[in-house]
Backbone as a ProteinNet text record, in pm:
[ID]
protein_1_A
[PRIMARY]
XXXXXXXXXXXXXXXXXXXXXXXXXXXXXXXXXXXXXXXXXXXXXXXXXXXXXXXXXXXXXXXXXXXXXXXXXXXXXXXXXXXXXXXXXXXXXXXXXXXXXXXXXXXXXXXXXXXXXXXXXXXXXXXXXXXXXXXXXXXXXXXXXXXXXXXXXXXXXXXXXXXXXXXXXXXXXXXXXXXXXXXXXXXXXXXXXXXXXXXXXXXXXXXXXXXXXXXXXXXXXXXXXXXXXXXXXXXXXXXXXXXXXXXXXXXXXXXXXXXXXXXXX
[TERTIARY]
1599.2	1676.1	1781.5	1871.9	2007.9	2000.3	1989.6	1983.2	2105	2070	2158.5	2149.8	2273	2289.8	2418.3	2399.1	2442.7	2517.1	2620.7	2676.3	2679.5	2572.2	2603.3	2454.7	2417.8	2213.5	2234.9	2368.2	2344	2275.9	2308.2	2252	2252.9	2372.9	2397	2348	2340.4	2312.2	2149.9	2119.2	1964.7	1903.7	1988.5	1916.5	1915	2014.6	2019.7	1923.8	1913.8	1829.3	1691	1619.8	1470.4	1483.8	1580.2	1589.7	1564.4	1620	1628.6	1424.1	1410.6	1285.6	1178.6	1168.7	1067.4	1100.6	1208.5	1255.4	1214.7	1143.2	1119.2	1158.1	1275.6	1317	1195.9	1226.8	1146.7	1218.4	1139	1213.5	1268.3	1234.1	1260.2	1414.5	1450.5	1567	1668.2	1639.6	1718.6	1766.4	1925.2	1927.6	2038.6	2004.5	2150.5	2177.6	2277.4	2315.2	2341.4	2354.1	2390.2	2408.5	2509.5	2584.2	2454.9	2366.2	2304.7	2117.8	2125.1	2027	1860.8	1866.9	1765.3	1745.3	1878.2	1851.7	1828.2	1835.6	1828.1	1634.9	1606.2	1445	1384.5	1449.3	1380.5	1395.2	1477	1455.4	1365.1	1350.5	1320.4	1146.3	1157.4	993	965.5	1023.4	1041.3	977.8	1082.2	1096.9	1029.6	1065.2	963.2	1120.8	1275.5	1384.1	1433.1	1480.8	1544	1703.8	1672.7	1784.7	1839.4	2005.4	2053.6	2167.9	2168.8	2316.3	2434.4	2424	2571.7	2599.2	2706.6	2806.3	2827.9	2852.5	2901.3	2787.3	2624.5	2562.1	2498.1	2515.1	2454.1	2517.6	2689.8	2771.8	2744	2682.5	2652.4	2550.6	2470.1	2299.1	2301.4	2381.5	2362.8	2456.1	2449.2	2528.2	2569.8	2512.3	2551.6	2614.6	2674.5	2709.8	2765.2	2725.8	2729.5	2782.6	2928.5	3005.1	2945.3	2842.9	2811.5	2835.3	2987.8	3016.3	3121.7	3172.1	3219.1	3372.6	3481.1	3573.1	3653.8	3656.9	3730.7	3700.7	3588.3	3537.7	3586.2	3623.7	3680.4	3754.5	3880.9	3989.9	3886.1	3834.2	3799	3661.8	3555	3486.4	3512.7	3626.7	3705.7	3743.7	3823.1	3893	3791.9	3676	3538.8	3479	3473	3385.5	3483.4	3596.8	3729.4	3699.2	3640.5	3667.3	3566.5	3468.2	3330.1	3284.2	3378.9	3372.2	3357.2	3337.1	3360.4	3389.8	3485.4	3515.3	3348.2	3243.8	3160.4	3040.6	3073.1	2987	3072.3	2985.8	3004.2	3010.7	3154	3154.1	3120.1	3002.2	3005.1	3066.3	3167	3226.2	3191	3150.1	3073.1	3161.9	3282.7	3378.7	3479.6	3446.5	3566.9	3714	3829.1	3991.5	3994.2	3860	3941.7	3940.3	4077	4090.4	4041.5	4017.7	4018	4184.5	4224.6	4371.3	4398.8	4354.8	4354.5	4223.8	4139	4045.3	4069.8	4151.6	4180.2	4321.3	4374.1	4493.8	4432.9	4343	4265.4	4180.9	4088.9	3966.9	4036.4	4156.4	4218	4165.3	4270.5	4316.1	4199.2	4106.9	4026.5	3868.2	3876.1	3784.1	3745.3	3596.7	3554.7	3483.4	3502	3502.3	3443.8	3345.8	3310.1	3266.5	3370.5	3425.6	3318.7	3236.9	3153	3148.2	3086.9	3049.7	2945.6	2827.5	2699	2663.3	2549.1	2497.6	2330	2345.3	2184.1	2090	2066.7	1906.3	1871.7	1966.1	1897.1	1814.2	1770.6	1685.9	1516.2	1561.8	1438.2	1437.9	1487.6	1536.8	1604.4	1689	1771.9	1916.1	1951	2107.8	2209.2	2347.3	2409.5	2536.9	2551.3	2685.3	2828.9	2908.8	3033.9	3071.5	3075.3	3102.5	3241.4	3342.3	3462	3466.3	3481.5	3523.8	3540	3624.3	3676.2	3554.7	3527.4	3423	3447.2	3539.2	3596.7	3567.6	3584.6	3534	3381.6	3340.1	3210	3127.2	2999.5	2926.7	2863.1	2800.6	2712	2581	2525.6	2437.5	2453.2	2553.4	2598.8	2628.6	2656.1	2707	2564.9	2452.1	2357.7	2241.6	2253.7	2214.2	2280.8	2443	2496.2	2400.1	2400.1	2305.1	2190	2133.6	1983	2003.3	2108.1	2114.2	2114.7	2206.3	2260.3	2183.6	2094.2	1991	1862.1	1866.8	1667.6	1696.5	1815.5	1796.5	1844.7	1900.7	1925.4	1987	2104	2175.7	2291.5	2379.4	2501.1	2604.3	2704.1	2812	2918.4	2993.8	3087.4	3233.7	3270.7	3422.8	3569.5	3678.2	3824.6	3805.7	3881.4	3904.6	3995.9	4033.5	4143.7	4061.4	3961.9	3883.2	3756.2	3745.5	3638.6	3648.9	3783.4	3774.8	3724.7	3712.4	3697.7	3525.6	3481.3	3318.4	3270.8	3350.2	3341.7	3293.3	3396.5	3364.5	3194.8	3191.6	3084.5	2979.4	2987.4	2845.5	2816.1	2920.4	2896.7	2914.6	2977.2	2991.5	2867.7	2848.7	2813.7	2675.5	2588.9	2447.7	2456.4	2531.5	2542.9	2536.8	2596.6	2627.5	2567.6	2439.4	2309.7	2203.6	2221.7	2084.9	2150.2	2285.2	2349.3	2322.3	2291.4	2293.3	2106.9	2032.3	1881.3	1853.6	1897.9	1905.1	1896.2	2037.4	2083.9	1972.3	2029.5	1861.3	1766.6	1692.7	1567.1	1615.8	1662.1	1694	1687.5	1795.1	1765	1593.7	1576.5	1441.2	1321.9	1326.9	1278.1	1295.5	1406.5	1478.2	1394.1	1394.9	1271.7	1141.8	1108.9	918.3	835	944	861.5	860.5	768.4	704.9	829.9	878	990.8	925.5	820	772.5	764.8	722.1	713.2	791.5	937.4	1084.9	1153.3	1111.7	1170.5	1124.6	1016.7	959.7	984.3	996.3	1034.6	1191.9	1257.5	1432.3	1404.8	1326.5	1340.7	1361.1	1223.9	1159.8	1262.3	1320.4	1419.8	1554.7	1596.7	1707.8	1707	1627.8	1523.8	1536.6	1428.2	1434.9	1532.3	1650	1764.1	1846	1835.4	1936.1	1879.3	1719.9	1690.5	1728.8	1714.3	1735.3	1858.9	1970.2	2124.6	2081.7	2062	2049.1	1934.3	1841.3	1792.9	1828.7	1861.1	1849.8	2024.6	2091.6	2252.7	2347.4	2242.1	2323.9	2431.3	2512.2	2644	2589.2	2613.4	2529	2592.2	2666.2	2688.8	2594.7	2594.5	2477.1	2327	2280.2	2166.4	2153.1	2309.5	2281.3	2264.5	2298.2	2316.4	2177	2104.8	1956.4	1896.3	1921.2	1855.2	1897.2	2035.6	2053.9	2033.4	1929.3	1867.8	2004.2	1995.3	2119.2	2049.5	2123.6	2079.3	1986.8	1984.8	1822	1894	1790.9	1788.5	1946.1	1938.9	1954.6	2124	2159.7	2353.9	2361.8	2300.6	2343.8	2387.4	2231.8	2290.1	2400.3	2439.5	2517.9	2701	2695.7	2759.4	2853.4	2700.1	2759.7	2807.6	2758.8	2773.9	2955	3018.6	3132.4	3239	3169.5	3234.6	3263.6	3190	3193.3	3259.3	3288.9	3328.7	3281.2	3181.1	3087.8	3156.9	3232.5	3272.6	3428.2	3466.4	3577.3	3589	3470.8	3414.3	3379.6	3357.4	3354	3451.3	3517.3	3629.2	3737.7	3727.2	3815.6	3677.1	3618.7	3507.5	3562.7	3634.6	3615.4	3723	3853.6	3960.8	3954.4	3917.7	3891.3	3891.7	3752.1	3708.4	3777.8	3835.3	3977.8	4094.1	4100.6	4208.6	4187	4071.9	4063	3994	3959.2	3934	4127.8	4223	4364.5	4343.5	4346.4	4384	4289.5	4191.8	4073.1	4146.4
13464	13469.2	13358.6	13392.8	13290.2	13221.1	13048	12952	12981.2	12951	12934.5	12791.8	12706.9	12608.1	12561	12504.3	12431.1	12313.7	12299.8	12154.8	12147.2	12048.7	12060.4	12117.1	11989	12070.9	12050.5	12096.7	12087.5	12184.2	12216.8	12305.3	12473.3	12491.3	12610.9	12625.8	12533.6	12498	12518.8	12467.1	12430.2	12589.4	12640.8	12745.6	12898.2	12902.2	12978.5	12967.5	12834.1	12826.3	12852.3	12792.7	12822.1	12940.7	13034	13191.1	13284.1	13207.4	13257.8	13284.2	13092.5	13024	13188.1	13192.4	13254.6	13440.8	13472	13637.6	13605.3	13554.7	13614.4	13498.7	13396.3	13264.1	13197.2	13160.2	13051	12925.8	12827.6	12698.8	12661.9	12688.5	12621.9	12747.1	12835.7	12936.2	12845.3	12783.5	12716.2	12555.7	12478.1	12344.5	12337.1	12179	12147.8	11971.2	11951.8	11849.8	11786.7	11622.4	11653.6	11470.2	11443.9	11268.6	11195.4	11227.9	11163.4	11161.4	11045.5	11035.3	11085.7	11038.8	11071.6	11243	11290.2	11467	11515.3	11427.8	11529.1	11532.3	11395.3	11321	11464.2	11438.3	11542.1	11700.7	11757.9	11841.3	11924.8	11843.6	11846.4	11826.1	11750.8	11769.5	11807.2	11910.9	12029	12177.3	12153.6	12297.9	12292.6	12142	12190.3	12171.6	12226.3	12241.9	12116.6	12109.4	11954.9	11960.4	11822.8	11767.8	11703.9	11699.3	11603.2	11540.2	11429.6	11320.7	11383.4	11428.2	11512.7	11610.4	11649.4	11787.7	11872.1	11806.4	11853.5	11871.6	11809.8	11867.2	11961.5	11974	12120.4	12233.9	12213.7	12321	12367.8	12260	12294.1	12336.5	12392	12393.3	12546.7	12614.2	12727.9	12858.7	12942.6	13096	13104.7	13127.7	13123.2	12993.3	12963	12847.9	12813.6	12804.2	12800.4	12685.7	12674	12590.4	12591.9	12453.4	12452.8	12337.5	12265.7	12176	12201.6	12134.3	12146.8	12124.4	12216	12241.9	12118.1	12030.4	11887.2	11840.9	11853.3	11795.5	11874.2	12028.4	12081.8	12067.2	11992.7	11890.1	11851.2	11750.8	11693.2	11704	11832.1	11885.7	11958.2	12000.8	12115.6	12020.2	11924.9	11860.9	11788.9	11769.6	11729	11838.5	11915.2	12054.3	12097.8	12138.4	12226.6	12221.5	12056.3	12088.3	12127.8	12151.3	12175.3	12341.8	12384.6	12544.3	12640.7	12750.9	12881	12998.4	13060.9	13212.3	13286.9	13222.4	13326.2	13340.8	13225.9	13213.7	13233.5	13258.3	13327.9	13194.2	13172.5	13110.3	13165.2	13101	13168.5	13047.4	13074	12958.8	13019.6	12916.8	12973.2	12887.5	12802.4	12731.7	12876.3	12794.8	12889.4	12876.2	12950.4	12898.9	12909.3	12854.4	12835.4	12978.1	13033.4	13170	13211.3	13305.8	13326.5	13288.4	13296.5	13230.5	13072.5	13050.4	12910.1	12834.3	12879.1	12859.2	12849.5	13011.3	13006.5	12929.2	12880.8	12778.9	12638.3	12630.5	12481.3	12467.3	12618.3	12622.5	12679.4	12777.9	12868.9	13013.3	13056.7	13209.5	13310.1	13247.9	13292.2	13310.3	13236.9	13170.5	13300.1	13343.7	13475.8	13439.6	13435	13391.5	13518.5	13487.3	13583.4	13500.9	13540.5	13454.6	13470.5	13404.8	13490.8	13359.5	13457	13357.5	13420.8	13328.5	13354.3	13284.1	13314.6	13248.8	13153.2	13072.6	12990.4	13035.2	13194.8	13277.9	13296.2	13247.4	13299.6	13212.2	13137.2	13021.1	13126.9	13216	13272.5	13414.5	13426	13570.8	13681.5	13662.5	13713.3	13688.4	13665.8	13564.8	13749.8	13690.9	13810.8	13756.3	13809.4	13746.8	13879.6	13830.9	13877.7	13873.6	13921.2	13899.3	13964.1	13892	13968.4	13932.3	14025	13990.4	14125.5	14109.8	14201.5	14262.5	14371.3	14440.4	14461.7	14476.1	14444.8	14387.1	14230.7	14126.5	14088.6	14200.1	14156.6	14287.4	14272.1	14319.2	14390.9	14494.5	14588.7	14503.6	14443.4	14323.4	14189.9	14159.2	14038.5	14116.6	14259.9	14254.5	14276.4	14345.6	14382.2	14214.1	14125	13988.1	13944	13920	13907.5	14013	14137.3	14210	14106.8	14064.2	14048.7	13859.2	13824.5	13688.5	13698.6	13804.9	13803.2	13834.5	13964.3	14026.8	13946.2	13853	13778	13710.7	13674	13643.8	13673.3	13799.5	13876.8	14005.3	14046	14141.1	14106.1	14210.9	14127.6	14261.2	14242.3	14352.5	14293	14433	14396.1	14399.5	14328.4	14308.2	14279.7	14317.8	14248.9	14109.6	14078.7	13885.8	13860.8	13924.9	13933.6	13914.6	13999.2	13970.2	13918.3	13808.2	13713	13594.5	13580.8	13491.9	13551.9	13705.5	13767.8	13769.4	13779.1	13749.7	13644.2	13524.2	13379	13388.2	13467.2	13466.9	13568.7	13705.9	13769.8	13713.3	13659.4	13628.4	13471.3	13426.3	13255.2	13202.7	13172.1	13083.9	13114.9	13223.9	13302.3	13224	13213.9	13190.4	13045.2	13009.3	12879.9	12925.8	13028.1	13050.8	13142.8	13214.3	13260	13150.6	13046.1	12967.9	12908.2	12841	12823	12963	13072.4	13158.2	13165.6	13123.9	13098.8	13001	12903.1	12733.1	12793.3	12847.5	12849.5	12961.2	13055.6	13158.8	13111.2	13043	12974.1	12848.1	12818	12693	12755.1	12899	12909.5	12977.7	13034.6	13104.4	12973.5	12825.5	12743.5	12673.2	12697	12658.4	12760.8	12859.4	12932.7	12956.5	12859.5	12811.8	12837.5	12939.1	12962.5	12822	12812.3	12672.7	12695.9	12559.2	12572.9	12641.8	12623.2	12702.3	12844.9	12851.2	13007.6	13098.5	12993.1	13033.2	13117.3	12966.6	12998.4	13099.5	13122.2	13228.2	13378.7	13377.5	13508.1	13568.1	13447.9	13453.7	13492	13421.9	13466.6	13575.4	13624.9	13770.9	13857	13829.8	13942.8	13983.8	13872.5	13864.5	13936.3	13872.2	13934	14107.3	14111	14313.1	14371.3	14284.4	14359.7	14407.5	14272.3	14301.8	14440.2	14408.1	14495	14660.8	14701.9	14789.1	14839.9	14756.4	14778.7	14838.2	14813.9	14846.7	14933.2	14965.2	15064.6	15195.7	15152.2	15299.1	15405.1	15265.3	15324.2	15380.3	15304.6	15361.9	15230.2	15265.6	15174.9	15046.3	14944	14802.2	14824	14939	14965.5	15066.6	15123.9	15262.3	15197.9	15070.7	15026.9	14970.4	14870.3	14787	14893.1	14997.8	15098.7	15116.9	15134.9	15193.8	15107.1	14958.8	14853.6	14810.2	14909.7	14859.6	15023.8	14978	15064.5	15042.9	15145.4	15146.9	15070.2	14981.1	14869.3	14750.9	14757.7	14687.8	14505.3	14452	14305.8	14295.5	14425.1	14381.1	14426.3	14511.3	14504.7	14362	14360	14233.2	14133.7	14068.6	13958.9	14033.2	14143.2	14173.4	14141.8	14169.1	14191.9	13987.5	13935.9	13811.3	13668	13797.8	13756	13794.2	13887.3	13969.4	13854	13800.4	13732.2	13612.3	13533.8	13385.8	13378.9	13566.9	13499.3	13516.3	13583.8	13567.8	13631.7	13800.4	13837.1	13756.7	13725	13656.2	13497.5	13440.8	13325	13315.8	13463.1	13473.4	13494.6	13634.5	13632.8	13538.4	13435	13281	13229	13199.2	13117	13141.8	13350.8	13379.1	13362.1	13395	13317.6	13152.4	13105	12971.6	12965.1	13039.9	13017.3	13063.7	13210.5	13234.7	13134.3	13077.5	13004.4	12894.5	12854.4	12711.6	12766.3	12841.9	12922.5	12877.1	12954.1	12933.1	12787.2	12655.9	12528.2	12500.6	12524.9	12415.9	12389
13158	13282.2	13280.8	13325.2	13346.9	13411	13389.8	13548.9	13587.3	13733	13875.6	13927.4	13938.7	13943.9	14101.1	14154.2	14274.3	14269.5	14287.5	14335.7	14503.9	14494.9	14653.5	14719.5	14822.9	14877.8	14986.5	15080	15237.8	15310.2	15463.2	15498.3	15443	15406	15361.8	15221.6	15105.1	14986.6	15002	15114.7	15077.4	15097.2	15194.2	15242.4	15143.8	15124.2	15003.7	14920.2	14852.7	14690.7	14774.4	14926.6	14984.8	14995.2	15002.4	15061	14915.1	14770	14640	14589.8	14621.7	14619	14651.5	14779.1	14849	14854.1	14723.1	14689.3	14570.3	14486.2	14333	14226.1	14253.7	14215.7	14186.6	14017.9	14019.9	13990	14073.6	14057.9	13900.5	13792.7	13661.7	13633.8	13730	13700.3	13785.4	13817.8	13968.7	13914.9	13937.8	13908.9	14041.4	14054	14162.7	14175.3	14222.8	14215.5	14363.5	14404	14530.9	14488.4	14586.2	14567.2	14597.7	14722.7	14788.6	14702.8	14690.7	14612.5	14719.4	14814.2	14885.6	14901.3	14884.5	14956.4	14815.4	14764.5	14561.2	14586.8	14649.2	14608.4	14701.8	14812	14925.3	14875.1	14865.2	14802.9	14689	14581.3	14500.3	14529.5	14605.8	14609	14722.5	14792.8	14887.5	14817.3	14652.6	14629.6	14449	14409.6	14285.8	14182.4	14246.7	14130.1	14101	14020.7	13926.4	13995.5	14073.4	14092.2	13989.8	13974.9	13899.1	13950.2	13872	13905.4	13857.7	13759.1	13699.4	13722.2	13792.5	13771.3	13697.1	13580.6	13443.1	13411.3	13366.8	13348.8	13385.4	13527.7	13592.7	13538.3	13508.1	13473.3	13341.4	13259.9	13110.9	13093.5	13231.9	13210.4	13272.3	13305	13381	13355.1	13359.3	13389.4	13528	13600.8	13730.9	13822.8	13903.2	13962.8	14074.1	14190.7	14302.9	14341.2	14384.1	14441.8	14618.1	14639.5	14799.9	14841.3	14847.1	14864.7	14982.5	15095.6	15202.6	15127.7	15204.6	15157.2	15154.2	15234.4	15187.5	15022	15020.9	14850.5	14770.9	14789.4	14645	14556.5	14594.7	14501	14438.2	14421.9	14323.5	14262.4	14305.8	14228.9	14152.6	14161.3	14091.4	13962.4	13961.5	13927.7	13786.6	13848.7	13766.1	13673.6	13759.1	13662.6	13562.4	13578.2	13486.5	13354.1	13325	13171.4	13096.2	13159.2	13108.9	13115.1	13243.4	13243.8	13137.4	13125.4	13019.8	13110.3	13014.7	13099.7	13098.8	13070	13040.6	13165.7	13230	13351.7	13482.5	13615.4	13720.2	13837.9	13865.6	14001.7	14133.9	14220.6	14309.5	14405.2	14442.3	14640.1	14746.9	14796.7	14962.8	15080	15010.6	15141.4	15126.7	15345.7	15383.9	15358.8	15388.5	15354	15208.3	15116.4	14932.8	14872	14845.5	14837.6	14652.7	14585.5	14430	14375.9	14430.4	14363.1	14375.8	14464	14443.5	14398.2	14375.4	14257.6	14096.4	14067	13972.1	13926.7	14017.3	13993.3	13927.2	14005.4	13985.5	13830.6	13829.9	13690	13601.1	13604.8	13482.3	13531.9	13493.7	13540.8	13477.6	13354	13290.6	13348.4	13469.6	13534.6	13626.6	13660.3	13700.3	13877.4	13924.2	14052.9	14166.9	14222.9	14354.3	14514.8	14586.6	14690.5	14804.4	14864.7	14986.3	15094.7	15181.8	15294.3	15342.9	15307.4	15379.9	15528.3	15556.1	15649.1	15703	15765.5	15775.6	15798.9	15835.9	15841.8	15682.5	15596.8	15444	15454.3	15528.4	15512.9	15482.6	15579.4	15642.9	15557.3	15479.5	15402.2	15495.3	15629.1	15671.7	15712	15601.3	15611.2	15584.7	15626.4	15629.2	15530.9	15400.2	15330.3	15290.7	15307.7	15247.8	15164.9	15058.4	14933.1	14862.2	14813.6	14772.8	14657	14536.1	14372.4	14294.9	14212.9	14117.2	14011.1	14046.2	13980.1	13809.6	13827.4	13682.9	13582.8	13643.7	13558.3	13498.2	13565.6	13542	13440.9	13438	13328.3	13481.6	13407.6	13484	13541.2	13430.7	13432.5	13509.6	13535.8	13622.7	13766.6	13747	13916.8	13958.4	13862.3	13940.7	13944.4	13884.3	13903.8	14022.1	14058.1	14176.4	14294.9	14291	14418.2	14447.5	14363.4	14339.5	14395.1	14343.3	14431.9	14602.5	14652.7	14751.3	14868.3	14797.4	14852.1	14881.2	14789.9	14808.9	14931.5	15002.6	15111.1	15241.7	15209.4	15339.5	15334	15334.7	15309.4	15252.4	15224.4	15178.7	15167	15203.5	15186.5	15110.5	15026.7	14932.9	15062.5	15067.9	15128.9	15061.9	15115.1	15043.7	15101	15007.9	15019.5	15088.8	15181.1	15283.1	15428.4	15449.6	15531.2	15581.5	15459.6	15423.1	15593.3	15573.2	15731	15886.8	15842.8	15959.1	15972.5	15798.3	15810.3	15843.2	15819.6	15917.6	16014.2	16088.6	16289.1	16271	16211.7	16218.4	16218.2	16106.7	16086	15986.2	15976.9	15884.6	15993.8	16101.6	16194.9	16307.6	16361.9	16505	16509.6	16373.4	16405.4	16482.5	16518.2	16621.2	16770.2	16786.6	16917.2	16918.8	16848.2	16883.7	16943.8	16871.3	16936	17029.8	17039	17192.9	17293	17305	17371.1	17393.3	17292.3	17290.5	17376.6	17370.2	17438.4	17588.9	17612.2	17752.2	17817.6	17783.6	17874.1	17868	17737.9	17790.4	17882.3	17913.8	17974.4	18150.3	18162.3	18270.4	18301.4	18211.3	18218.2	18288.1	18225.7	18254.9	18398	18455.9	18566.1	18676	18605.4	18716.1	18690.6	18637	18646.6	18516.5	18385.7	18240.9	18212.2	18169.6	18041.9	17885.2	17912	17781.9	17625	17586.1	17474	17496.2	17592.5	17646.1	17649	17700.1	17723.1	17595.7	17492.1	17372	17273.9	17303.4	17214.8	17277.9	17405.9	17505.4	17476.7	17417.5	17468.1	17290	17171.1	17052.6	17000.7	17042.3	17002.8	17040.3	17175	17232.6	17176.8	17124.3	17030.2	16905.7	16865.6	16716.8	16740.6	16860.9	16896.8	16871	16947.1	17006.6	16887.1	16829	16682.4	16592.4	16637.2	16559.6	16604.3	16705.5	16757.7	16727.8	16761.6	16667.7	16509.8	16389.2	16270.5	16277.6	16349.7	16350	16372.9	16506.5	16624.7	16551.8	16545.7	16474.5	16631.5	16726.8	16880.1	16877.3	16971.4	17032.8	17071.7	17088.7	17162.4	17332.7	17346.3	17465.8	17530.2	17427.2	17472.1	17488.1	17430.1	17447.5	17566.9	17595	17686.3	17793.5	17823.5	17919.1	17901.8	17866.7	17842.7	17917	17921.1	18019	18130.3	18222.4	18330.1	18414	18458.3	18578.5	18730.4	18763.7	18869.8	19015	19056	19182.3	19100.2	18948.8	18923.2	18896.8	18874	18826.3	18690.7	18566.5	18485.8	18466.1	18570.9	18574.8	18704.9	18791.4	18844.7	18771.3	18651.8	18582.8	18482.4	18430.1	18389.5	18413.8	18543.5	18625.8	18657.9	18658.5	18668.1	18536.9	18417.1	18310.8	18294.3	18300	18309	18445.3	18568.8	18579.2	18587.1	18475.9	18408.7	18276.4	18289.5	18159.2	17995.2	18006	17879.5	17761.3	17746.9	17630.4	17589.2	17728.2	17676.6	17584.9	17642.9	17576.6	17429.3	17358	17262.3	17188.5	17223.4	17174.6	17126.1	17242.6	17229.1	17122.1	17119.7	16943.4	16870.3	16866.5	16724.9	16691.5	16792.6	16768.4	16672	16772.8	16732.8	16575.1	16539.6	16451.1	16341.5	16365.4	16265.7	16246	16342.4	16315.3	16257.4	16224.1	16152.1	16033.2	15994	15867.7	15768.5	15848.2	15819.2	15746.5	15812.2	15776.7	15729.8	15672.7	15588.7	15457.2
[MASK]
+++++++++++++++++++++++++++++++++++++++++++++++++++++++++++++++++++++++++++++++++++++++++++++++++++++++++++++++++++++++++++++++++++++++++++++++++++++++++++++++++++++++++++++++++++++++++++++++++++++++++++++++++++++++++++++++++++++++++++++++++++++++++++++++++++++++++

């Protein structure tokens, strides 16, 4: 089997390789690197995989290679790794804004690159990733190793690299403003007499359902929500007062947001 190797063990870094870990990964297929000497220690005797101090040696130790370093640092990880590269191994980048052309400006035009943006439920083996790259370049055998990465921890769809920033807002950014949306209902849920554990596990599960119900059922998230507002009942009121605070527009402006700083990273 081909190691898979990491620069970089943050949140998104970590979660991936625990999401790889707990789909079929065995730690001795797995290497990564990280500046911070304590998160290499912690890790590592988290998960069992070999941290290392070098870059270059991770790059010389692997087939696969997972750029999970926050997009300020890429100048000059880039800048570090280049000379040690081969056209024969598989970049994977998970920063947002760094496009395959400006990758391959930086590593050489020779350089095989698949652009994605995942998300922090791979922690849990339900992360949702985007994945954009030239099928081309690759071996029948590498794209179906790429499935098999993508998949051990959640799902993953093939996308253009044009609308990789739009999977940002979907689903790399949003899982924030799921548990901000967890926080707050349990919060009011608590405000009217549930026990905060109680809250949180009530407001969980429901989320959890709901989503599920979407990828199940294959109904509208309008046609569902319609399924739960009984006419005069409890659940178009709070509806009703959700619509005038504000709530879909509040998002819409995030995702804005969040497109737009996708642009400048």
């Amino acid at each position: 089997m081909d190691r898979i190797g990491f620069i970089g063990m943050g949140n998104m870094g970590s979660a991936i390789m625990k999401g790889l870990l707990s789909h079929g990964f065995g730690a001795s297929e797995i290497l990564f690197t990280d500046v911070n000497e304590a998160q290499r220690e912690k890790i590592t005797a988290e998960t069992g995989v070999t941290g290392l101090t070098s870059n270059e040696e991770c790059v010389r130790s692997v087939k696969y290679l997972v750029l999970a370093v926050k997009p300020q640092y890429y100048a000059g990880v880039l800048k570090e790794i280049m000379p040690v590269l081969h056209s024969e191994q598989v970049i994977i980048s998970i920063a947002p804004g760094k496009t395959i052309s400006y990758l391959k400006e930086e590593l050489g035009e020779d350089k095989r690159i698949v652009r994605a943006m995942p998300n922090t439920p791979a922690l849990v083996g339900e992360g949702m990733t985007g994945a954009a790259f030239d099928e081309t370049a690759f071996t029948q055998e590498e794209q179906q190793m790429l499935q098999r990465f993508f998949t051990s921890f959640g799902k993953m769809e093939k996308v253009e690299e044009r609308l990789l920033d739009a999977v940002a807002c979907a689903s790399g950014s949003s899982p924030a403003y799921v548990y901000m949306f967890i926080e707050a209902l349990a919060d009011g849920a608590v405000k009217c007499g549930l026990p905060r554990k109680q809250a949180y596990e009530m407001v969980a599960q429901t989320v959890l359902g709901s989503a599920k119900m979407v990828l199940e059922t294959g109904k509208h998230p309008g046609e569902l929500k319609d399924m739960v507002c009984s006419p005069g009942g409890t659940t178009i009121a709070a509806v009703e007062a959700l619509e005038q605070w504000g709530f879909r527009n509040a998002l819409m402006k995030a995702t804005d947001a969040c497109f737009d700083r996708c642009k400048t990273i």
